[in-house]
C-alpha positions in Angstrom: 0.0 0.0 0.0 1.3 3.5 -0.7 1.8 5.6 2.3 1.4 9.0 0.5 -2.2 7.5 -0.8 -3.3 6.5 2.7 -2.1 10.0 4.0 -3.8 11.6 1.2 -7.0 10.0 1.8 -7.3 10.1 5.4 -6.2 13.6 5.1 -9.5 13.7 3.1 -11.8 11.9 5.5 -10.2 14.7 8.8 -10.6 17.7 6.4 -14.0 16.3 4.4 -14.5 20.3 3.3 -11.4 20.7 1.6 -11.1 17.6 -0.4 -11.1 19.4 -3.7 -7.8 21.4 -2.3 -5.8 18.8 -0.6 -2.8 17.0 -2.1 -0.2 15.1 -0.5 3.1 16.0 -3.5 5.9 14.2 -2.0 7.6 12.7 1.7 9.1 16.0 2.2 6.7 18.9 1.5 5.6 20.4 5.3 2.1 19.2 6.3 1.1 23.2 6.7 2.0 23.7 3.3 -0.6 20.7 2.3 -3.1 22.6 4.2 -3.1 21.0 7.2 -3.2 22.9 10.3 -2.9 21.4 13.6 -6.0 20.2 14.3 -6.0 18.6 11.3 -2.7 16.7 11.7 -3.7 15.9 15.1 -6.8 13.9 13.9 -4.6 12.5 10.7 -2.2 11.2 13.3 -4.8 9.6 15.1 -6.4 7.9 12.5 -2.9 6.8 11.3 -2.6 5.1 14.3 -6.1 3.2 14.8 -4.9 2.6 11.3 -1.4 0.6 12.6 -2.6 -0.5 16.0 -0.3 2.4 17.7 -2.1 3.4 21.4 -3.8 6.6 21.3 -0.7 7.9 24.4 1.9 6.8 21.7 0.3 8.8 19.1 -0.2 11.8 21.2 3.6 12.0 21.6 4.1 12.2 17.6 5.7 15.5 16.2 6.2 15.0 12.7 6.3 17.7 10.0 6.2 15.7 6.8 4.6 12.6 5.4 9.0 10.9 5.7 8.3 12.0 9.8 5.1 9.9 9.9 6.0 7.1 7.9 9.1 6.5 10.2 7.0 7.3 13.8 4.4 4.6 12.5 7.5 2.1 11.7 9.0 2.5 14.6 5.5 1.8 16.7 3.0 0.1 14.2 1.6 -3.6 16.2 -0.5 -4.4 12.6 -0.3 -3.9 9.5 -3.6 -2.8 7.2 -4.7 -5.4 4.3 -5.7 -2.7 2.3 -6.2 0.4 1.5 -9.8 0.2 1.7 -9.5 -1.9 5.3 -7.4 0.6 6.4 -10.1 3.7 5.3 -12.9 1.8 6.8 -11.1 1.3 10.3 -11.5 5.3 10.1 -14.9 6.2 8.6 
């Protein structure tokens, strides 16, 4: 599964009025300069972590800037894996 799809799209489901807007470019490109402000990454990082089986306490520690930050918090904590892409959206919708 592509990480920067799964961002993207969750991104979609925390942010549901900007969909049009939002596009995830590349690993490096600052989450504010996606769009996302910080209640925004706060609920993306949640939902990544449902996603990955990471506790909620784990995920409230997470300061990443970028989509390279996230991938690597989640590989360093993750406890699952999703199937799919799908199974991981419908964990969060």
């Amino acid at each position: 599964m592509d990480f920067l799809t799964l961002v993207h799209e969750v991104g979609k489901i925390a942010k549901p009025f900007h969909q049009d807007n939002l596009e995830v470019p590349d690993w490096e490109t600052p989450f504010n300069e996606i769009g996302f402000d910080s209640l925004d990454l706060l609920l993306v990082g949640l939902y990544i972590c449902d996603i990955y089986g990471i506790p909620e306490e784990v995920g409230k520690t997470m300061q990443v800037r970028n989509c390279q930050e996230l991938k690597a918090f989640v590989d360093e904590h993750k406890t699952q894996e999703p199937e799919s892409l799908e199974a991981a959206l419908e964990r969060v919708r």
